[in-house]
N, C-alpha and C positions, 0 to 999 in steps of 0.2 A: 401842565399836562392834564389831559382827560382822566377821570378817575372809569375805574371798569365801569358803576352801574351808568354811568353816560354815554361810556362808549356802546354801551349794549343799546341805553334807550335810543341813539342816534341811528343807529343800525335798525332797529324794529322799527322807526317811523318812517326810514329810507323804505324799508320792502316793502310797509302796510300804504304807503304812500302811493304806491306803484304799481300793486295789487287790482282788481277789481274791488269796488269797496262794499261788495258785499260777500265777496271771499276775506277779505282781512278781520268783518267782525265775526265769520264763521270761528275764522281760525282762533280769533280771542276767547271764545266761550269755550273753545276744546282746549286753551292753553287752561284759562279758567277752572275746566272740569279737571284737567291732569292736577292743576295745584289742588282741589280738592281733596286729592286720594295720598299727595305727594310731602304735602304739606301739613304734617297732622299736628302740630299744635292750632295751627290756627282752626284747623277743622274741628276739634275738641272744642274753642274758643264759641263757634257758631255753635254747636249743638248746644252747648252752654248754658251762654245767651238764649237760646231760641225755649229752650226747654224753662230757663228763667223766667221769661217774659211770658210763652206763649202754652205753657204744660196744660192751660185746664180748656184749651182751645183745638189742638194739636194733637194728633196720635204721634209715638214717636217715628213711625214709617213717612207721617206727612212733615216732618222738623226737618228728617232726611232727605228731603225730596227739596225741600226749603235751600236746606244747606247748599246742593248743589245748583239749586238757582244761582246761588246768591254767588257760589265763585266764576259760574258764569256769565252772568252778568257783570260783574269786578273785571274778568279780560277779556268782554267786551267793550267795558266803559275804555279800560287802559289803552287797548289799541286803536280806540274812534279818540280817543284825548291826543294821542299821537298825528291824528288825519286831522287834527282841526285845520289848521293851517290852509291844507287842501281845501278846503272844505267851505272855509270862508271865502276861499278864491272864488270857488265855484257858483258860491250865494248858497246860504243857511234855507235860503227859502226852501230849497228842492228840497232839505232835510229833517225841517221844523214846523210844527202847525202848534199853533199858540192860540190858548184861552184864554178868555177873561181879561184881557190887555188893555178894555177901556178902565177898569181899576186900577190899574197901573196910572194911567194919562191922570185920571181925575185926583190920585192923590199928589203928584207931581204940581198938577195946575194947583195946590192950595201954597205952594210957594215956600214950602218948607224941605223941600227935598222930598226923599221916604227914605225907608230903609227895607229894604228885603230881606228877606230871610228864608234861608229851606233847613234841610240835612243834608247828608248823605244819602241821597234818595235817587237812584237814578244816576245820568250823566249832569252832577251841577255844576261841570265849568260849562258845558253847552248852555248852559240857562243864562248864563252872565255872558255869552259871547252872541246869543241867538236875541238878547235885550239890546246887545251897543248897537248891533247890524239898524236893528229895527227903529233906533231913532234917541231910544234912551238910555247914555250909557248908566255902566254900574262902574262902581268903585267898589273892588274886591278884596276884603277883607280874610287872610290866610296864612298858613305858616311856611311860610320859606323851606323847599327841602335843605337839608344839614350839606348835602354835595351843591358846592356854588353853580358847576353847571347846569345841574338839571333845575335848582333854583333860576338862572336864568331862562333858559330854555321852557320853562311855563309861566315866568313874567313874561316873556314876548311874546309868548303866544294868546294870556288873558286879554293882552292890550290890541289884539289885533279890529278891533271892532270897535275903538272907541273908549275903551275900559282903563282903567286905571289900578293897578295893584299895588298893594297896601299889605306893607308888613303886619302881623298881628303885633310884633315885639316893642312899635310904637306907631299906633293907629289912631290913637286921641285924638291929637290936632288934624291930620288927615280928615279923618270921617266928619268929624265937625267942621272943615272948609269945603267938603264934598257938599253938606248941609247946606250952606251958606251959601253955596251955590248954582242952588236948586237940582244939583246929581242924588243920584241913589246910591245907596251905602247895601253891599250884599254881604250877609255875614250867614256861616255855619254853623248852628248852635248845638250841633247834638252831640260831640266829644266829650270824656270826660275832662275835667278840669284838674289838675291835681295840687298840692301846698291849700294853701288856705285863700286862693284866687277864687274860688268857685264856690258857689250857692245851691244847699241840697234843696231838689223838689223834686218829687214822684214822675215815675215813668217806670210807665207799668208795673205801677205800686208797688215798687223800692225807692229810696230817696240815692239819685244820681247828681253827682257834684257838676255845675251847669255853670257856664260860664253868665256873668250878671250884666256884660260889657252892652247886650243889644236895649234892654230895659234903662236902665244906664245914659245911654242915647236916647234914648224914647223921650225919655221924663224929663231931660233936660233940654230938648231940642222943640221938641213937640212934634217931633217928626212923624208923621203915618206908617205905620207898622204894615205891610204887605204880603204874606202865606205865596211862595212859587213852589212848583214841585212838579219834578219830570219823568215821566214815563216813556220810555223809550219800547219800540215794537217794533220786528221787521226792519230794521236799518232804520227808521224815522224817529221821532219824538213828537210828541203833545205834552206842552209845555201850558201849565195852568196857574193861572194868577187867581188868588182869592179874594175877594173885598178886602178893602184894610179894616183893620181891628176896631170894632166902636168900644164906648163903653170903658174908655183908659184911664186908670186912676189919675191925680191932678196932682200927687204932689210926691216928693223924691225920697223921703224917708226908706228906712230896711224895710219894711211892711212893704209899702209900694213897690219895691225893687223884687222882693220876691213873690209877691204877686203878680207881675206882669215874666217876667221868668217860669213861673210855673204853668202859665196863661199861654203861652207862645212853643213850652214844654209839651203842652198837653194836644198841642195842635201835631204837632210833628208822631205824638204818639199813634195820631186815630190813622193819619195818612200809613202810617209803616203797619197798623192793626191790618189795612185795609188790601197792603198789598205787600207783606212782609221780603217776598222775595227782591223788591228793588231798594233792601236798605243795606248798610254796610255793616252786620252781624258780626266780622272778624272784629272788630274795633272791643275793648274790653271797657262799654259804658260804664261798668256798675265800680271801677277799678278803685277810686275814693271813699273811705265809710266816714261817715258820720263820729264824732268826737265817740268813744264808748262803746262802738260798734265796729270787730276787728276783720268776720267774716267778710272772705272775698268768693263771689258766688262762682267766679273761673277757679278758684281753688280747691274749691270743697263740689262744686257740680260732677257727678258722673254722667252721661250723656247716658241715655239707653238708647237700647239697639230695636231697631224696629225688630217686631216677632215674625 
């Protein structure tokens, strides 16, 4: 039997499916803004963060203004993640305009695969669905939702294009046959990590527990390292590929690992500096402290109120 939140998601991609699809992402950003106002831990959670990372940049009138981007954009993303399906039917093309793509081709042509990488930045299953269409798939590197349905029901929808999903819970041999078979390996690196899995490096100069698994692969594959990251506007996106990485350290020791982790960190940091409102702020980055270090900034942050 379907558990509630499936039968809900099943229902909300039935309507948004059958919608005008530019009344579906209206209605997402208003679902979006209701959760804003409705939802106030996580709204605490964004001001937070946003005052964490962004206080000496920010009034706090403009954090707020932020905040409500960002759950806008969140059920916009939710209910175009719901229309993919449609969407691929229709061809991605009418939807996506894509940058920078011959970096993509040229790291691929050296015969090692690549590995992409974004955040939470925008819509990034569009980015892995709007690659397979186009020629190269990706192998999707994520965590299974906890509800087996909705876990299926966005495995078949990654794969519609070509793609392949990849448990995170055992991804090793996956990624590295994806590798080996000259595919690209798409991984999320901007959650926090929690136990002793994950490697502190700075982002926006607190040390955040950072998963080590994409360096990891780097260093052991030689695989080309890839920057994608998508800005959605007006119903569309523009989807931008960056050169891959020069300049990679050569050998796999802890140094090396967390060097190329803080390297790949620091990328993801200047994209969200640049456009704060398409990152995913409710998430509680900073959640992991350092051995010695107990302060949790969601715990102890009071948000201020715009004057």
């Amino acid at each position: 039997m379907k558990s509630a939140p499936a039968i809900l998601v099943q229902a909300l991609g039935a309507v948004a499916r059958r919608c005008p699809h530019a009344w579906s992402l209206a209605a997402g950003r208003r679902m979006g803004g209701l959760m804003s106002r409705v939802v106030r831990s996580r709204r605490r959670r964004v001001l937070a963060n946003l005052e964490l990372a962004l206080s000496q940049s920010l009034t706090p009138a403009q954090r707020h203004q932020i905040m409500r981007q960002v759950f806008q954009i969140f059920g916009q993303t939710l209910v175009e993640t719901l229309m993919l399906p449609k969407m691929v039917r229709q061809g991605l093309d009418r939807y996506v305009q894509i940058e920078g793509w011959e970096h993509l081709e040229k790291a691929v042509q050296a015969g090692r695969g690549a590995i992409v990488f974004t955040g939470h930045f925008g819509n990034w299953e569009m980015v892995a669905l709007a690659q397979g269409a186009r020629g190269i798939p990706m192998d999707v590197v994520g965590r299974p939702p906890a509800d087996a349905h909705l876990a299926q029901h966005l495995s078949v929808t990654r794969t519609l294009t070509g793609n392949r999903d990849i448990s995170k819970y055992e991804a090793a041999r996956p990624m590295l046959r994806s590798l080996r078979e000259g595919r690209t390996v798409g991984l999320v690196i901007d959650q926090n990590v929690g136990g002793d899995h994950g490697i502190f490096v700075p982002f926006f100069g607190r040390p955040a527990s950072t998963t080590p698994a994409l360096a990891i692969l780097a260093l052991k594959t030689g695989a080309p390292l890839v920057p994608v990251f998508d800005y959605p506007k007006d119903g569309r996106h523009h989807i931008i590929y960056d050169p891959p990485l020069e300049d990679m350290p050569r050998g796999r020791g802890r140094a090396d690992i967390h060097a190329l982790t803080a390297r790949v960190t620091s990328i993801i940091e200047e994209k969200v500096r640049r456009r704060p409102d398409l990152w995913l702020w409710m998430h509680n980055r900073w959640r992991s402290r350092p051995p010695g270090e107990t302060t949790n900034p969601d715990e102890t942050s009071q948000p201020t109120e715009p004057k």
